[in-house]
Structure formats: structure tokens, C-alpha cells
N, C-alpha and C positions, 0 to 999 in steps of 0.2 A: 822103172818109174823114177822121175827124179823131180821130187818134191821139193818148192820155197815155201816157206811161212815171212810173210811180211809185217811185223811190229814193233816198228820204230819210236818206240814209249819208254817208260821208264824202268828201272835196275830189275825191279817186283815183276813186271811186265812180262819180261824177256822169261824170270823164271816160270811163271805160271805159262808159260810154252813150253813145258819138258813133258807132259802128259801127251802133249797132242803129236810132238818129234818121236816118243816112244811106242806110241800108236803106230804112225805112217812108217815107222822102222818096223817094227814089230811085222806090219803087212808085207812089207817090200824089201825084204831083208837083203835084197841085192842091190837095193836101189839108192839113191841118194838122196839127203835132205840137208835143205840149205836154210839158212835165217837172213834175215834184212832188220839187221835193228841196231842203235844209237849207241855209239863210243861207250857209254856206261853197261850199257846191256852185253855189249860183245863178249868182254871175258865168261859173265855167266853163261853166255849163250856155246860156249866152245865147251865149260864144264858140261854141259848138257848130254844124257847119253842119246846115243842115235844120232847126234847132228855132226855131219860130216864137212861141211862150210858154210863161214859165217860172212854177209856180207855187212860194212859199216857203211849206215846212213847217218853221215851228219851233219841234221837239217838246220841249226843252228850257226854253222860256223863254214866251213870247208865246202857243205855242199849246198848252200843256203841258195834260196831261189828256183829259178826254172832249169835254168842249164846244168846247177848240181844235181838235180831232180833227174834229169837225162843223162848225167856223166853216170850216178848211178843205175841208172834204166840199163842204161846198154851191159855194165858188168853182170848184171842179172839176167840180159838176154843174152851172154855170153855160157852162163851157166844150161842154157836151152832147157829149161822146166817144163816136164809134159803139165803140171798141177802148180797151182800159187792158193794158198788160204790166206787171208788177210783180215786175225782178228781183229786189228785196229782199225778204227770207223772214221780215220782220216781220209779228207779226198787225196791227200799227197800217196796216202797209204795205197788205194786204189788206183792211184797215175802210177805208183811203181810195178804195180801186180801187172798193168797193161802194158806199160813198156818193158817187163820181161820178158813178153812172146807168151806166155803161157797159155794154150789151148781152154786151160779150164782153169778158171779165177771161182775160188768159191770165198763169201765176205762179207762185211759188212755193208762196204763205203761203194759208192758209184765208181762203174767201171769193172765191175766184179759181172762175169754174166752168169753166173748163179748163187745170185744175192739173199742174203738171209733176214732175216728182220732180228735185232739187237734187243734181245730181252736183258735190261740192265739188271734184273734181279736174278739173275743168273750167276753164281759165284765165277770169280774172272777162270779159272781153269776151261770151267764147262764153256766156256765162251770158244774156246780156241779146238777144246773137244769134240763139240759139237762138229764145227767143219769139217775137222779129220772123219768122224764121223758119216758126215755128208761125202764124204769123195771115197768111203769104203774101206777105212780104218779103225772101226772101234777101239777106245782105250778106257783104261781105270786113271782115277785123278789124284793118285800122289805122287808130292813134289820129289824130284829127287835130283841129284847134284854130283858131281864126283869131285872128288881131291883134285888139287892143284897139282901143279911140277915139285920137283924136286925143289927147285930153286924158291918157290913161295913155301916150299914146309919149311925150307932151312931158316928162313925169315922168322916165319910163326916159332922156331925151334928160339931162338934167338930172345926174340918177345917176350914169348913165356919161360925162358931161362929161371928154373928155380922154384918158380910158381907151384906153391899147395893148394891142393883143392880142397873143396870146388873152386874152379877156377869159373866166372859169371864176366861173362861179357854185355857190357851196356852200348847201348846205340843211341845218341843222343840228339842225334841229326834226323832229318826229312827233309822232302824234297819244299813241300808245302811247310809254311811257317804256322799254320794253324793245328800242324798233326805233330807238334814237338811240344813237349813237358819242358817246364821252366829248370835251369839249372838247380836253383835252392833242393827242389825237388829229385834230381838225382845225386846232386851234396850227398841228400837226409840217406837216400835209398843206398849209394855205396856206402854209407859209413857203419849204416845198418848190417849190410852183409859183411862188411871187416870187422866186425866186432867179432862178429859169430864164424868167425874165422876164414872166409873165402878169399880170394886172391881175383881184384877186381880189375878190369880192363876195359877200357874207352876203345871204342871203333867209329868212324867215321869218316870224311873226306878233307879236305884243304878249308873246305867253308868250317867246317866243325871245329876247328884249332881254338877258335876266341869262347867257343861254350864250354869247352872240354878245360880249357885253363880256368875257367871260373869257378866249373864243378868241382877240379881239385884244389881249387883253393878252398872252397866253402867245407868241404869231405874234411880235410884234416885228417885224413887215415892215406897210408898208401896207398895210390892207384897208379894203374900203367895204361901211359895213351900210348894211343897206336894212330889216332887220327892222323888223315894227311897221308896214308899209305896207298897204294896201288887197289882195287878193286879182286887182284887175286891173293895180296897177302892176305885184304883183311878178310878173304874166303878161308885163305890158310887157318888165322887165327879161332875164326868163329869154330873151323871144326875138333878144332882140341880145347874147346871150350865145354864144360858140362850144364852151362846155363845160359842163356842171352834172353837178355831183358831188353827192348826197343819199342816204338813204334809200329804205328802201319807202314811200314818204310821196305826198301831192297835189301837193305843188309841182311835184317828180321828174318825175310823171308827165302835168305839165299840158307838163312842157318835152319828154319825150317827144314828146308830141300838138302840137308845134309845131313840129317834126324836126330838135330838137339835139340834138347828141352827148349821151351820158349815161353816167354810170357810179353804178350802185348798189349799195347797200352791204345785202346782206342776214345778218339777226340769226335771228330767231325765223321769221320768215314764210316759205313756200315759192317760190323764182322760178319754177318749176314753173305758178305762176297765172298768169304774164305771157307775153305774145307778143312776141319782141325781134329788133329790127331789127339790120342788118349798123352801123349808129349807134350801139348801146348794148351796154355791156358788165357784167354782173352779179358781184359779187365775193364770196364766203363761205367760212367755211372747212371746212364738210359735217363738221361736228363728228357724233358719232353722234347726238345730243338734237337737231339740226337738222331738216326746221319742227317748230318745237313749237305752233304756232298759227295761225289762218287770217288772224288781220290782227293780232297779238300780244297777249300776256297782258300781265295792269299787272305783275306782276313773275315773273321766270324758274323757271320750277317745279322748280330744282335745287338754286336759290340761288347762283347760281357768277356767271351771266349771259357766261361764255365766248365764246359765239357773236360776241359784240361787245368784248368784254373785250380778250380776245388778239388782234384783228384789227388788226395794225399800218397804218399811213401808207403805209408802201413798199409795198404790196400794191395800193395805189388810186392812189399815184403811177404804179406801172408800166401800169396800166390807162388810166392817164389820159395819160400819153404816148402808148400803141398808137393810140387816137383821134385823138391831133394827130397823128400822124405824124410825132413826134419822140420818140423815148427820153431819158426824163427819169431822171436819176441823182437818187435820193434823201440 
């Protein structure tokens, strides 16, 4: 059996696909599975256990349009897949599942010929489980993730040179500008856990640089960025991490799927989509306009943006102590 998964979405995306890769391995232990998802996604998608190759779809730049649509097509029907699952409910998603060749498309989106109907209240794992599911895979839904190379722990080794614990890694970035907390607000939150002794560290991407300088300017306590790093370091980092604090974001959820503690910060999005461990603790203030969106709007449809607005520091301090097993006074 040689199985593709097609979902070319975002970083969180790619990992809530390691349920269902775990599954189709688990049945087919001889067989192969392959992924089709977005320059961001790939690294996680290679950490994945079971996933044997990963194809890059990238629909934004390199393979944008019809003809990248098809330069990708053909590498996928190069891979000759008897099965294609296509949690993603793109048509592009469903053009690639069809120009794989694949005999049996099971999916959301048109072009899937045995198509599933998209219950969006469905936390996103089960979304992708479910299919496996349908093609004769059962699996369980925890996240899981493996270490990097040698060359990204030496990085992380690097980073955290010297670092006393806890060491609490924050995420300060999203992909949506409506599901990120204001700088002041992780200022108060790192200075809060340097007091009380932790050893605190920024993660995030090239856009995160101008948030991350702001935070530590306002923090006034030492902090170590890391932003602007590769997508495998800052996997490296998250996993010799004892704490990560972020959003509903990929990073969050890649440290999730590596089994650290976590505490996340929900705005617009529903926690309602996630399956959480006795490890992670979600934090919101169930304002009445709470979810307002399935993976956020570019901006709040009230204009107030409350959800995150009002969400104080001492609310994710006190979260973030229950997990260390220390009450931490804000």
C-alpha cells in the first residue's frame, strides 16, 4: 500500500496529520506514506513518525497557479499511490489528490471520489482520522513528533547554553494577526516568570523579529530570542523546553506533539478543535463573540478585538504555575 495525505495548510496543520500517518503505518507496515504540504509544514511533516516522503506544495510562490499545480501533480503521480486522503477542503487540494493517479481519493474537496461531508466541529485531528479511518486504518489521536538532527539539537544546545530551569518558551507570533497577544502583554508575562526564576526564550519566524525586540525591551529582565531561526531549530529548542507558552499557532502545537507542557492563549479560534492532554492547559475569556473563526479572521469582526485585548498576564501566569507545580505570584 502506498499512501499520500494531501494538506497543504499551515505549520499546526501539517502536525495534526501525525495521527492519521500513524494509523495508515501502523496498518501497512510495509507500505509507504507520503505527505503534500507547504514549505512551512515540511520540516514537521519529515519529523512525523511513519511518514516516509514528503512532497512540497508551494502554492504561493514557486508553484503558484495551474502549471505549478501540475509540475506538482506529476511528482505525486510519480510516487504512484494506490490511496490519497485529502483532509484539506481545497479545490487545489482535490486537483492534486487527482493528478496523483491515485485509484482511491478519500476527502473533503471535489475530485475526491469518495467524498466525505466536513463536520467542522470536529476537532482538526479527527478530521484527518477519520479518512484513515474510512480507507481501513483506525488510529488514536495524540500528537506526536520526533527530535530533530543532530545538527538542530547542536543549535538548541547552543541557544540554551547555560540556561536554568525552567526554562519556558514563548511564542509570540501567528499566522493570523487577530490570534496574537500584544507585546506589553508578554513584556508583563516574561518578567513575571524571571522573577520567579525561569530562564525565558522567544521563538518564532523572520516576521516575529520587530515583536520579539519590543517584548524585550518592555520585559526589562533577560530574555533570549531565537526568532528568525529555521522551523527545525526552533523544534530543536521547544523540545528542551519545560514550558511553552503561545497561541493557537504551529509552533504551540509542534511542542505539544513533542510532550511539553503547554499553555495556550485562545482569541478568535475554538479550543473546542483540539484534543488536550492532562500537560496542556487552554486559557480564554469565553467573551460572548468567542470563536469567531475556524483558524482566525485578519481582523475582528467587532472591531474591539476583546478576546485578546483584555486577556491579562496574571491569567497565563497562574496557568503557567499549575503546570510547574509551583504557584507563581504575578
Amino acid at each position: 500500500m502506498r499512501a499520500l495525505l494531501v494538506n497543504p495548510a499551515y505549520l499546526g496543520d501539517t502536525v495534526f496529520l501525525g495521527p492519521a500517518v500513524r494509523a495508515l503505518k501502523a496498518r501497512w507496515p510495509e507500505g509507504s506514506v507520503a505527505l503534500c504540504v507547504t514549505p512551512r509544514g515540511a520540516p514537521a511533516a519529515r519529523l512525523l513518525p511513519g511518514c516516509d516522503e514528503v512532497f512540497v506544495y508551494d502554492k504561493r510562490r514557486a508553484d503558484r497557479g495551474f502549471l505549478g499545480l501540475c509540475r506538482v501533480g506529476a511528482a505525486l503521480r510519480a510516487f504512484r499511490p494506490d490511496l490519497a486522503l485529502v483532509p484539506h477542503s481545497s479545490a487545489r487540494s482535490g486537483a492534486l489528490a487527482f493528478f496523483s493517479g491515485a485509484p482511491r481519493r478519500i476527502g473533503y474537496p471535489l475530485l475526491c471520489n469518495e467524498r466525505v461531508r466536513l463536520d467542522r466541529s470536529r476537532p482538526f485531528v479527527d478530521r484527518s482520522l477519520l479518512l484513515a479511518e474510512r480507507a481501513g486504518a483506525p488510529g488514536s489521536p495524540e500528537l506526536t513528533l520526533e527530535r530533530p538532527t543532530d545538527v538542530e539539537e547542536a543549535y538548541a544546545e547552543r541557544a540554551l547554553s547555560g540556561a536554568k530551569p525552567p526554562v519556558v518558551g514563548l511564542v509570540p507570533g501567528a499566522e493570523w494577526a487577530t490570534k496574537r497577544w500584544a507585546p506589553d502583554n508578554w513584556a508583563a508575562l516574561a518578567a513575571a516568570l524571571s522573577r520567579h526564576g525561569a530562564t525565558v526564550v522567544l521563538l518564532g519566524g523572520p516576521a516575529d523579529f520587530k515583536a520579539a525586540s519590543r517584548i524585550r525591551a518592555l520585559a526589562r529582565v533577560p530574555v533570549r530570542d531565537t526568532t528568525g531561526n529555521s522551523v527545525e531549530e526552533a523544534i530543536a529548542v521547544l523540545a528542551r523546553c519545560d514550558l511553552v507558552i503561545g497561541g493557537d499557532t504551529g509552533l504551540v502545537h509542534c511542542a505539544r506533539a513533542l510532550g511539553r507542557k503547554v499553555v495556550i492563549v485562545f482569541g478568535p479560534t475554538d479550543p473546542a478543535r483540539h484534543r488536550f492532554t492532562m500537560g496542556e492547559r487552554h486559557v480564554e475569556l469565553r467573551l460572548a463573540c468567542q470563536p469567531c473563526h475556524d483558524h482566525g479572521p485578519k481582523r475582528c469582526p467587532l472591531g474591539h478585538h476583546d478576546c485578546m485585548r483584555l486577556l491579562g498576564a496574571e491569567t497565563i501566569v497562574q496557568a503557567a504555575g499549575a503546570l510547574l507545580g509551583a504557584p507563581l505570584a504575578y
